[in-house]
VEXDREN-2710 file (C-alpha; in Angstrom, 1 decimal):
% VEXDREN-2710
k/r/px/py/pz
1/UNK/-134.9/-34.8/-162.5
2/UNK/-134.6/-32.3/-159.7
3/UNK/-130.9/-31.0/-159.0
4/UNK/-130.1/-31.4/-155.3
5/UNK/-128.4/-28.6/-153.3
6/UNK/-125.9/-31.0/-151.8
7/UNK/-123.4/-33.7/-152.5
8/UNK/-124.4/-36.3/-148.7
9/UNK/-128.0/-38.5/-149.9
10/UNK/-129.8/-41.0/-147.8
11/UNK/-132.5/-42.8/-148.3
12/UNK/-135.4/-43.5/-146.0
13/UNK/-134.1/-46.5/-145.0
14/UNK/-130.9/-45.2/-143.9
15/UNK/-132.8/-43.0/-141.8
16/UNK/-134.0/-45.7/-139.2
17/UNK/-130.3/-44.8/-138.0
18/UNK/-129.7/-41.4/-138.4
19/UNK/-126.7/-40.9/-135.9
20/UNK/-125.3/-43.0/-138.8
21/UNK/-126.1/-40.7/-141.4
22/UNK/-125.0/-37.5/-140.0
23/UNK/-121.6/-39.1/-138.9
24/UNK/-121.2/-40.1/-142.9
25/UNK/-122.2/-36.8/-143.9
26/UNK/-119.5/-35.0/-141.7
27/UNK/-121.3/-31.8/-140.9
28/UNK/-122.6/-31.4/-144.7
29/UNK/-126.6/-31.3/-145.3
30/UNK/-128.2/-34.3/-146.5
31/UNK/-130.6/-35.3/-149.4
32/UNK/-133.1/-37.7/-147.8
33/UNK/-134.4/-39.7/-150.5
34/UNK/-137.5/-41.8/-151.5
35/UNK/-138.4/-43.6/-154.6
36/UNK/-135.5/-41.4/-156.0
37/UNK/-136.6/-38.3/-155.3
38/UNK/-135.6/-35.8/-152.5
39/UNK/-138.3/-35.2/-150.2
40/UNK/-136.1/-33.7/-147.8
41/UNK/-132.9/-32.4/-146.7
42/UNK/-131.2/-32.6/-143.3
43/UNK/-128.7/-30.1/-142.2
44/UNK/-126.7/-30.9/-138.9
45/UNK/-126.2/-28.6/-136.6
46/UNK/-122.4/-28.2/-137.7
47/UNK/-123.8/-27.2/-140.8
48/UNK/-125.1/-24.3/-139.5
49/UNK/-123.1/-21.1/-139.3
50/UNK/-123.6/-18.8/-136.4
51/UNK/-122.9/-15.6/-139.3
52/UNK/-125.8/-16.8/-141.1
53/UNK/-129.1/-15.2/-138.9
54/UNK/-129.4/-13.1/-136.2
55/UNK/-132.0/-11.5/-135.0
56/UNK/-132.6/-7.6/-136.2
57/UNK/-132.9/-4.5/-134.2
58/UNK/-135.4/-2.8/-133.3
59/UNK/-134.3/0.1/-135.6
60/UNK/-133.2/-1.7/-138.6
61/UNK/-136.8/-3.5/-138.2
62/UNK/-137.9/0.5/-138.8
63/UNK/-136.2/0.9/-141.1
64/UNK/-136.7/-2.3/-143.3
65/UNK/-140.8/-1.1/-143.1
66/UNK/-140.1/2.5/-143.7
67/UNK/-138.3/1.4/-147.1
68/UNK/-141.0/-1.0/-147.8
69/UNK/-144.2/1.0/-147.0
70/UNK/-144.9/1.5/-150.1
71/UNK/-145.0/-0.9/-151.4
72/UNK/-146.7/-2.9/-149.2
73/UNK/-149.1/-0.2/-148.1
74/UNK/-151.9/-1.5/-151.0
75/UNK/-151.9/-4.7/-149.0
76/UNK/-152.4/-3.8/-145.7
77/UNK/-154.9/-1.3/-146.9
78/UNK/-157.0/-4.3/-148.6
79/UNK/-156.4/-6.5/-145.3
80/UNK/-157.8/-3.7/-143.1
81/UNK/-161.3/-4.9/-143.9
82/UNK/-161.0/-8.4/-143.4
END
């Protein structure tokens, strides 16, 4: 059995209400369930950090491909011809 990467489940029933859910899981993600396995997880907005992403600069986008060039460079050599 699969671990799950959080402690809230519900199962596809539950979801029919899922203002329900979300006010059970208090801002935590959530396993959604079927048959007994996950086949999804939910994350609230709440659960969301605003540290988490944001969007890059123009110069560390630069530099990110400068650092990677080589080794991407066979790739986008092969893809050239497609």
């Amino acid at each position: 059995m699969a671990r799950l990467l959080t402690t809230q489940i519900a199962t596809m029933t539950e979801m029919r209400e899922p203002q329900k859910v979300l006010a059970r899981a208090g801002g935590k993600p959530v396993a959604i369930m079927k048959n007994s396995r996950c086949v999804a997880y939910l994350v609230p907005e709440d659960g969301i950090g605003e540290d988490e992403s944001s969007p890059l600069t123009l110069d560390q986008l630069t530099e990110i491909l400068n650092r990677t060039r080589k080794k991407s460079q066979p790739v986008l050599d092969y893809l050239k011809d497609k």
